[in-house]
C-alpha positions as CSV (number, residue, x, y, z in Angstrom):
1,X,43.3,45.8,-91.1
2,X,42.8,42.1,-89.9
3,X,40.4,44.0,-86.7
4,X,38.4,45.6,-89.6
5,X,38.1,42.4,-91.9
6,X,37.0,40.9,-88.8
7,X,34.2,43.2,-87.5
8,X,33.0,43.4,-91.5
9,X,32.7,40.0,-91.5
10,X,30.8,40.0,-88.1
11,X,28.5,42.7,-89.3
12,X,28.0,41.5,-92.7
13,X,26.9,38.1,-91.0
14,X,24.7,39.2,-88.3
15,X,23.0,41.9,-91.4
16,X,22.3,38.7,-93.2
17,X,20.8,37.1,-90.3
18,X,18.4,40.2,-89.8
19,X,17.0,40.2,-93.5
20,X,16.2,36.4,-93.6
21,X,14.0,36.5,-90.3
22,X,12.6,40.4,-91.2
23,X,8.9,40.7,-90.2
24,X,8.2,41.4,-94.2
25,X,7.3,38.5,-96.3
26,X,8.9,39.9,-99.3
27,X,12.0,41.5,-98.0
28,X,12.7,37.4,-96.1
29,X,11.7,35.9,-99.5
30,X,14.2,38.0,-101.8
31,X,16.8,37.9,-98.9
32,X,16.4,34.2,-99.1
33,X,16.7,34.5,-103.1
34,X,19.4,36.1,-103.2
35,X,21.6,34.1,-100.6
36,X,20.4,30.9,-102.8
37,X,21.8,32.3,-106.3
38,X,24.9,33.5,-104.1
39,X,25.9,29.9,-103.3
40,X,24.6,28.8,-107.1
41,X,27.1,31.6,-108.3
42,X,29.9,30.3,-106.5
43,X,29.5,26.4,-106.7
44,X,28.7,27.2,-110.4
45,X,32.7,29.0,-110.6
46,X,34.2,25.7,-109.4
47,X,32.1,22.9,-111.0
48,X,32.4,25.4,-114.3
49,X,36.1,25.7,-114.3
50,X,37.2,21.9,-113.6
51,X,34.9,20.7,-116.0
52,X,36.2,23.6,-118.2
53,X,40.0,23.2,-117.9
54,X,39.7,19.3,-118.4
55,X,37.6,20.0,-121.9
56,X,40.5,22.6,-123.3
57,X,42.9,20.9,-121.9
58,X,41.6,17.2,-123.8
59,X,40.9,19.4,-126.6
60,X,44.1,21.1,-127.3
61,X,46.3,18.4,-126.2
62,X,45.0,15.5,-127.9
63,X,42.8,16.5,-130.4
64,X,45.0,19.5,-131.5
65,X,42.1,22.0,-131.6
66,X,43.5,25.7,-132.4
67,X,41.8,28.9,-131.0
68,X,38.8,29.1,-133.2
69,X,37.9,25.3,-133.0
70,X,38.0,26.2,-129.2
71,X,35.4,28.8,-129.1
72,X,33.0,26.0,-130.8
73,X,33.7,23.8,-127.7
74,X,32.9,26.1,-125.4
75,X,29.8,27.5,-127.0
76,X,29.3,23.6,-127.6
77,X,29.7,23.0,-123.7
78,X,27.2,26.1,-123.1
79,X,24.8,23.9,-125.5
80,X,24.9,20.6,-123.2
81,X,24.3,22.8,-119.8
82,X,20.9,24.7,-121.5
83,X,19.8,21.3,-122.8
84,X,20.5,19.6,-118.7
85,X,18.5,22.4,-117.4
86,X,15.9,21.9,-119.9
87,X,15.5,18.5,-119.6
88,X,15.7,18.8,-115.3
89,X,13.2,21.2,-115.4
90,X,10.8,19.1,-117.5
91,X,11.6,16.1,-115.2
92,X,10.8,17.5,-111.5
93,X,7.4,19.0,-113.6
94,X,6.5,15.4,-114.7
95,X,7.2,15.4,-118.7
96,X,8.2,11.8,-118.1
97,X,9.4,9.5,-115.5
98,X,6.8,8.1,-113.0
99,X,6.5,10.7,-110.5
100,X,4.1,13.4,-111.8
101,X,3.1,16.2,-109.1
102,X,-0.4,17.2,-108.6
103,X,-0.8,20.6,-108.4
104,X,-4.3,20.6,-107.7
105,X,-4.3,19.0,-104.1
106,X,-3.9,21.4,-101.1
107,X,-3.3,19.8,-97.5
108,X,-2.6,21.3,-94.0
109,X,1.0,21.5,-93.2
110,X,3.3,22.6,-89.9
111,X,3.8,26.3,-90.8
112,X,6.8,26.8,-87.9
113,X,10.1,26.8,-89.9
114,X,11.4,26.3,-86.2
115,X,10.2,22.9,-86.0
116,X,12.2,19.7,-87.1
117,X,8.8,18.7,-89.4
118,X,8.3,21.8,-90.7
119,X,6.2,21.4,-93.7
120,X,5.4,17.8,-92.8
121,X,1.7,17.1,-93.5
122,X,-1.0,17.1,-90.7
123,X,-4.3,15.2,-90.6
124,X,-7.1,17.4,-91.3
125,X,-9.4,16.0,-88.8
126,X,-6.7,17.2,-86.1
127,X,-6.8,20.6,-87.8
128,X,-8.8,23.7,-85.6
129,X,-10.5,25.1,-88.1
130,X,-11.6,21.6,-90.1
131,X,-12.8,20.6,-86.8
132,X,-15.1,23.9,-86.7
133,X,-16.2,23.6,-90.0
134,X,-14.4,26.2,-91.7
135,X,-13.8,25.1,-95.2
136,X,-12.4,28.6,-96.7
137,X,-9.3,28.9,-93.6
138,X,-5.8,28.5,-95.0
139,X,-4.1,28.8,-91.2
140,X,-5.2,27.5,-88.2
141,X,-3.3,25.5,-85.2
142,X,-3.2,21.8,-84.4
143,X,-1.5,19.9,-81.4
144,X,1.4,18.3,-81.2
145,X,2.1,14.8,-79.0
146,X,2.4,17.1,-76.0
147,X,-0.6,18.9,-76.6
148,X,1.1,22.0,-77.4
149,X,-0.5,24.3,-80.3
150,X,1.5,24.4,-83.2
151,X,1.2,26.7,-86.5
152,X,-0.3,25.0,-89.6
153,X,-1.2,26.5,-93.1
154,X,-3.4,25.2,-95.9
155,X,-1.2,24.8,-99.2
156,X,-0.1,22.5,-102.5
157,X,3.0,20.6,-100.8
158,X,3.6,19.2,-104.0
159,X,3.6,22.3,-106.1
160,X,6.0,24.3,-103.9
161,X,8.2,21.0,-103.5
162,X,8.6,20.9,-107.6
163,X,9.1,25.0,-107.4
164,X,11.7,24.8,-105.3
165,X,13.5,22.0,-106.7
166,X,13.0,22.8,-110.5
167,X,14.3,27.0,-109.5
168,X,17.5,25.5,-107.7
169,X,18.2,22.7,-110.7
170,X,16.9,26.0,-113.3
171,X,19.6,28.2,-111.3
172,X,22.3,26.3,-111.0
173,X,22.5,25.1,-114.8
174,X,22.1,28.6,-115.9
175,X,25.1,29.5,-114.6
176,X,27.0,26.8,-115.9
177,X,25.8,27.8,-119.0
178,X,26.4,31.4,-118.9
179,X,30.0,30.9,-117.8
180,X,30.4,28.6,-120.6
181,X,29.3,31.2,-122.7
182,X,31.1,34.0,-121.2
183,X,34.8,31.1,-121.7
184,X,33.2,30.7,-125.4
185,X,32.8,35.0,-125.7
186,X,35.7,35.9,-124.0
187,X,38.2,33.6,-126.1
188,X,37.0,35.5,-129.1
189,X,37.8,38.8,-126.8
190,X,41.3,37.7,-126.1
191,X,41.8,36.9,-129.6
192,X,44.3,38.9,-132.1
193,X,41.0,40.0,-134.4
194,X,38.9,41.2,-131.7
195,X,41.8,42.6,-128.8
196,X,42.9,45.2,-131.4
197,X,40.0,48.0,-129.9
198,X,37.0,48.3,-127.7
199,X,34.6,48.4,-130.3
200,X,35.9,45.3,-131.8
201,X,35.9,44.1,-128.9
202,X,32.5,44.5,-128.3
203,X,31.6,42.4,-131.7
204,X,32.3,39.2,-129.6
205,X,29.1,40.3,-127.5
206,X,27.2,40.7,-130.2
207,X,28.5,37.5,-131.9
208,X,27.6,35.7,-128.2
209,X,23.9,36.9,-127.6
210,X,23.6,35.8,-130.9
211,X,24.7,32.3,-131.1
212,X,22.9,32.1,-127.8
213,X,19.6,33.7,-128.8
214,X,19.6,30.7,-131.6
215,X,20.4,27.9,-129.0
216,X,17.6,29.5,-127.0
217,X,15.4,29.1,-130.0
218,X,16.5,25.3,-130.9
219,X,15.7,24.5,-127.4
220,X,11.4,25.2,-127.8
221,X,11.5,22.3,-129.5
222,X,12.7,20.6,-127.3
223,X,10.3,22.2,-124.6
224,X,7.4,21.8,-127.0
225,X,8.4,17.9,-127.3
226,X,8.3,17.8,-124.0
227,X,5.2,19.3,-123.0
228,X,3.3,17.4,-125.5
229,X,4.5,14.4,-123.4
230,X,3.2,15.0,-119.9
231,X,0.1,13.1,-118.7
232,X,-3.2,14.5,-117.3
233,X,-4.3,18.0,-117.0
234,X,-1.3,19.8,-117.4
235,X,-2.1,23.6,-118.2
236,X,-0.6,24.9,-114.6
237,X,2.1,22.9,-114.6
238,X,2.9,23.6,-118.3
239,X,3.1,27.2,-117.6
240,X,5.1,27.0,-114.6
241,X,7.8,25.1,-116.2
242,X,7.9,27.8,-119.2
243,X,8.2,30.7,-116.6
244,X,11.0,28.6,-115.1
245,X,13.0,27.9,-118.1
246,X,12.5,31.5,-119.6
247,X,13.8,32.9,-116.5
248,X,17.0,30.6,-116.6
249,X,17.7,31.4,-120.2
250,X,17.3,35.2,-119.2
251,X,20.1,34.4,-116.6
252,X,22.1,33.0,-119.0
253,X,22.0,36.3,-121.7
254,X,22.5,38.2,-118.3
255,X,25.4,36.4,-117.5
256,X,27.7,36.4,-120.5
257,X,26.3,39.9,-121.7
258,X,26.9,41.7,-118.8
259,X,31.0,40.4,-118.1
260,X,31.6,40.8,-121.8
261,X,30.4,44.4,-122.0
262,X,32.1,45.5,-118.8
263,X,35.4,43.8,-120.3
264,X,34.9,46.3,-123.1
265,X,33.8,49.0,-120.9
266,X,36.9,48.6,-119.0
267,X,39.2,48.5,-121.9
268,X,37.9,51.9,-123.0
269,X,38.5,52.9,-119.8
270,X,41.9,52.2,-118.9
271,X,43.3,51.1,-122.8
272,X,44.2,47.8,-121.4
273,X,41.9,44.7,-122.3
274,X,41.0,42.3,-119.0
275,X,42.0,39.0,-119.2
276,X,39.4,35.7,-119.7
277,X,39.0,35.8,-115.9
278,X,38.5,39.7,-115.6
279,X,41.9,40.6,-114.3
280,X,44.2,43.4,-115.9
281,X,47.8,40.9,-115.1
282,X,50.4,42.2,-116.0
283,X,49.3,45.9,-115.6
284,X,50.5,48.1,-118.4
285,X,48.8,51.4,-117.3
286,X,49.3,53.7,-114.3
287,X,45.8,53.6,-112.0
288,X,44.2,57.1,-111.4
289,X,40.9,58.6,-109.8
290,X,40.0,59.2,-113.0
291,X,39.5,55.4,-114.3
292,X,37.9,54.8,-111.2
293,X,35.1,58.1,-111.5
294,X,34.3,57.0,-115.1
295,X,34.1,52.8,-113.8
296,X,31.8,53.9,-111.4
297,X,30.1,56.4,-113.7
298,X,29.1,53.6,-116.4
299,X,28.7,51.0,-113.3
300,X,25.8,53.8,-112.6
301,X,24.4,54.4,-115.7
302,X,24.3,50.7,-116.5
303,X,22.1,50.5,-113.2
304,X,20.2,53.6,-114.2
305,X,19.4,52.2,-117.7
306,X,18.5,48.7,-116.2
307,X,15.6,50.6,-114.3
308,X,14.4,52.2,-116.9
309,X,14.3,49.4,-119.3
310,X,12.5,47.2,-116.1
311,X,10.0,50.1,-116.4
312,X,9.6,50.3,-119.7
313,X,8.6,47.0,-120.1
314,X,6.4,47.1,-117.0
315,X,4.0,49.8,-118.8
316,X,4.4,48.1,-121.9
317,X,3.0,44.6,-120.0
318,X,0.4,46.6,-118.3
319,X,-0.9,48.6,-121.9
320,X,-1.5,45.1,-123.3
């Protein structure tokens, strides 16, 4: 068992290190993407739980709040994390502070990741193509101090700078947030009104994406505050920072909506409710191939349905 564990691991490893230098842009960039929310996932679980067991913890013991009063924490701490991201976002896209990226200036850049100054600005004058007169190139090769060629691409350093650090600040909070949502769902789940049946129990989901869908309303005001604040030509850079922050509160419905429903799903399943961290402890039912057909039966059609809805709303985007 330890060999097998050990050649996985091996295999896993060196499959990752094939997808993330691919020859295909796409397949590297979501291979990238999806290592990145990976890491987010996980140091989102540990920053999410300390901060988490210290709040109940304060709350219960010395401010004597009861199961209900509880839930309004949580959703409460859910609240504070969407409003950090919100207010991050705005900040790396210039809504105030002094550092306000353009997004209009492109310069020539070392395009070989290999290199210890990747993306370090070049001089243009030192630049192939500038030196030919080629105004429309975006790639072209420059020497280094040793007069070897080296790779450089045309590009908005800025821009990409702010994307990358507004996605990974966007990211992260999300998370936060939709595991403080899924403590404030699930301890309505666990309750004595809602643990009764799964289709009570599925009220708690319904109860969550709504109190979060009204948070996620509250906050445009906050994002339209914002936005009225940022200096200079701003249109790009306003939209941007929308599509970053609506993708973050999409993570955040995903999140809690997707953990609560398969908690119900399973407790149809198997007639025993999960626990608030997903586990069936102590197990009161005897496991069969049967559970586990009709688990990976609605795992399926949850990934079937998924697909169409992504395609639904693909023809619905390309009617208008």
């Amino acid at each position: 068992a330890s060999g097998c564990l050990l050649l996985g691991g091996v295999t896993f490893i060196m499959a990752l290190f094939q997808l993330v230098n691919v020859a295909d842009d796409d397949i590297r960039r979501y291979a990238w993407k999806v290592v990145s929310n990976t890491i987010s996932i996980f140091m989102a679980v540990l920053v999410f739980h300390g901060n988490d067991h210290v709040l109940m913890h304060f709350s219960a013991e010395y401010l004597g709040a009861k199961s209900p009063a509880l839930t309004l924490i949580q959703f409460l701490h859910c609240i504070v994390y969407t409003t950090a991201m919100i207010i991050g976002v705005a900040y790396h896209f210039g809504a105030f502070g002094s550092a306000v990226p353009d997004f209009e200036h492109e310069a020539w850049t070392i395009a070989d990741a290999n290199l210890h100054n990747f993306e370090e600005v070049v001089n243009a004058g030192d630049v192939r193509a500038v030196m030919h007169g080629d105004e429309t190139a975006t790639k072209s090769i420059t020497f280094d101090k040793y007069g070897l060629e080296v790779a450089v691409v045309k590009k908005n350093v800025q821009m990409e700078a702010c994307m990358r650090r507004s996605q990974s600040w966007s990211t992260f909070m999300a998370h936060l947030a939709g595991f403080a949502a899924i403590g404030a769902g699930g301890s309505m789940q666990q309750s004595k009104r809602f643990n009764g049946s799964p289709g009570v129990c599925f009220v708690p989901v319904l109860i969550t994406t709504g109190v979060l869908l009204c948070v996620l309303q509250g906050t445009r005001l906050l994002r339209a505050s914002m936005s009225r604040q940022m200096p200079g030509k701003h249109d790009r850079r306003l939209k941007l920072m929308r599509e970053t922050v609506s993708e973050a509160e999409a993570e955040i419905l995903a999140l809690a909506m997707s953990f609560m429903t398969a908690q119900a799903v399973r407790f149809a399943i198997t007639g025993q409710l999960p626990n608030a961290e997903g586990l069936e402890e102590p197990l009161r039912f005897e496991p069969t191939w049967q559970h586990v057909r009709l688990i990976s039966a609605s795992g399926l059609a949850f990934f079937v349905g998924s697909i169409l809805l992504s395609r639904s709303r693909g023809l619905l985007a390309g009617g208008e």
